[in-house]
N, C-alpha and C positions, 0 to 999 in steps of 0.2 A: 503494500500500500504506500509504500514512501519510495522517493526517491536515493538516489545514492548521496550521502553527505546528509541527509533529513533528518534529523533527529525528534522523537518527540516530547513537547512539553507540560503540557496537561491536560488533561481529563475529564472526562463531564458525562457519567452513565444517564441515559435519555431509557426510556419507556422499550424502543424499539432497536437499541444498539448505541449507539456512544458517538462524543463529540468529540473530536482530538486534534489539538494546536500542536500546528509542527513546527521548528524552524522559518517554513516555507509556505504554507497552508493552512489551512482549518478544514477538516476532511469530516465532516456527518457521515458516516456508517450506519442504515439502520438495514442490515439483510432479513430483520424480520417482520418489516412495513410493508405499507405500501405503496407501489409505487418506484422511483430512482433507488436502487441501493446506495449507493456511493456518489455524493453530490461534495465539490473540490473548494474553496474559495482562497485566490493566491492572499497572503496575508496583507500587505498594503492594502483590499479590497474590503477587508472585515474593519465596518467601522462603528461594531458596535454589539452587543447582545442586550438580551430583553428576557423578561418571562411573562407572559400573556396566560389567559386563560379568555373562554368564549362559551357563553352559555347560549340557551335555548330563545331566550328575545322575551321572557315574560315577565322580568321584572318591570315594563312601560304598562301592561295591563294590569298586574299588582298593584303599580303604583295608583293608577286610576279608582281599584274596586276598593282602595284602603282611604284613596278621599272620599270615597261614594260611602263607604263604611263607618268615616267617620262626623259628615256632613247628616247622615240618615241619625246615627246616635245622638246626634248634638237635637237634633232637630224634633227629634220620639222624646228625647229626656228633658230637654228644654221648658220645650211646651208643657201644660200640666192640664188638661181640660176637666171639668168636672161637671157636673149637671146641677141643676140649682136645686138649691135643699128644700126638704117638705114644708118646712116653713111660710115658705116663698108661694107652695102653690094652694096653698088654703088663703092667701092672701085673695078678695074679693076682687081687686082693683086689678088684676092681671087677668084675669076672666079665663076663655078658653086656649088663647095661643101658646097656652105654657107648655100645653103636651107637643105642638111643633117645634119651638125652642126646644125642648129637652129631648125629641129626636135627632135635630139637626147637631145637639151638642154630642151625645151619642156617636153620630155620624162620627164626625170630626178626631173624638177620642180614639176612636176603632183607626182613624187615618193613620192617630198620632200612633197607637200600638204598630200598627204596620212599618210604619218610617222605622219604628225602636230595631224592630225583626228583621227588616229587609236591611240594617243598616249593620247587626249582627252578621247574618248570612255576606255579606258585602265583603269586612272585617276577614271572616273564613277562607272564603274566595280568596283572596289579596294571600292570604297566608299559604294559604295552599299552591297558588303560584309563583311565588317567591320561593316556597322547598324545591318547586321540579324546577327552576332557573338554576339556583345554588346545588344541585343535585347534579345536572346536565352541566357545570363545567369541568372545561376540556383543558388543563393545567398545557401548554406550548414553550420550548424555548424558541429564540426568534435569533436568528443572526442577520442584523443590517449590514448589509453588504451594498458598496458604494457603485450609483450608477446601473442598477439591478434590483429585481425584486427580492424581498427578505425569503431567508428557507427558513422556515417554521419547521420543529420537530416536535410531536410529544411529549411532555415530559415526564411521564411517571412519576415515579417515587422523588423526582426531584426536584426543590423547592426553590426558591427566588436568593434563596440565602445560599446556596451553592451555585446558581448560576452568576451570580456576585463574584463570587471569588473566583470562580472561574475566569470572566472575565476582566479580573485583576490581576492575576496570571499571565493574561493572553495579551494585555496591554492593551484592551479597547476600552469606551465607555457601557458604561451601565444602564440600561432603562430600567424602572424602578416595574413593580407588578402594576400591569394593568387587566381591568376585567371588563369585556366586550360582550355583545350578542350577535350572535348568528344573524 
């Protein structure tokens, strides 16, 4: 895999095979991917690694069903409806319409029950979409390479804190963790 005179210098086990800075190169190996086994980049070119990860896209509908969830709660709990006390309807001077007002209030409180429930189930929703986002990420190392698109490789078992040192090792810059959607 190396040239005559190529030495190598460090190491970065990935998911699917391994990352290796040579003298000369930065060589991805992964023979158990998908895909190129062996992708080369001359070392002046590597101007940089990263550790990305990329989920499934539903933390932007989370975030929605969690304001719908929270605007429903506010809105169920806020309001307090109540129907007017017996007091009130023995009163002579208010005659027949008390039994409409005290359906229409009725009505209203049943809304407000609903807003409390639909704003619960909202809440749920959001929560439950946000586990299969955070569930469904795909942990990637990323090597920026100059004047070319970046090789993205899996990274399994290996964290942002070794791809760090890694490329401290290798003499490039560092992209700190970022997390994307599909």
């Amino acid at each position: 895999m190396t040239y005559a005179g190529e030495e190598p210098t460090a190491t970065l086990p990935v998911r699917d095979g391994v990352v290796v800075a040579t003298t000369h190169r930065l060589l991805v190996y992964t023979p158990r991917g998908d895909g190129v086994v062996l992708q080369t980049v001359a070392a002046p070119n590597v101007v940089g690694l990263g550790y990305t990860a990329t989920g499934n896209g539903r933390w932007r509908p989370a975030l929605v069903a969690f304001a719908a969830g929270v605007a429903g709660l506010l809105a169920g709990q806020t309001v307090s409806i109540e129907p007017p006390s017996v007091a009130t309807a023995d009163s002579p001077a208010v005659g027949g319409g008390l039994e409409t007002v005290t359906a229409v209030i009725g009505l209203v409180g049943l809304v407000d029950e609903l807003l409390t429930a639909v704003g619960a189930v909202a809440l749920l929703v959001a929560v439950g979409l946000l586990a299969s986002d955070t569930a469904s990420r795909d942990p990637r190392v990323v090597v920026r390479v100059a004047g070319d698109d970046p090789l993205t490789v899996p990274a399994g078992e290996t964290d942002a804190g070794r791809v760090e040192s890694f490329a401290a090792s290798v003499g490039v810059d560092y992209s700190p963790p970022s997390f994307r959607s599909s």
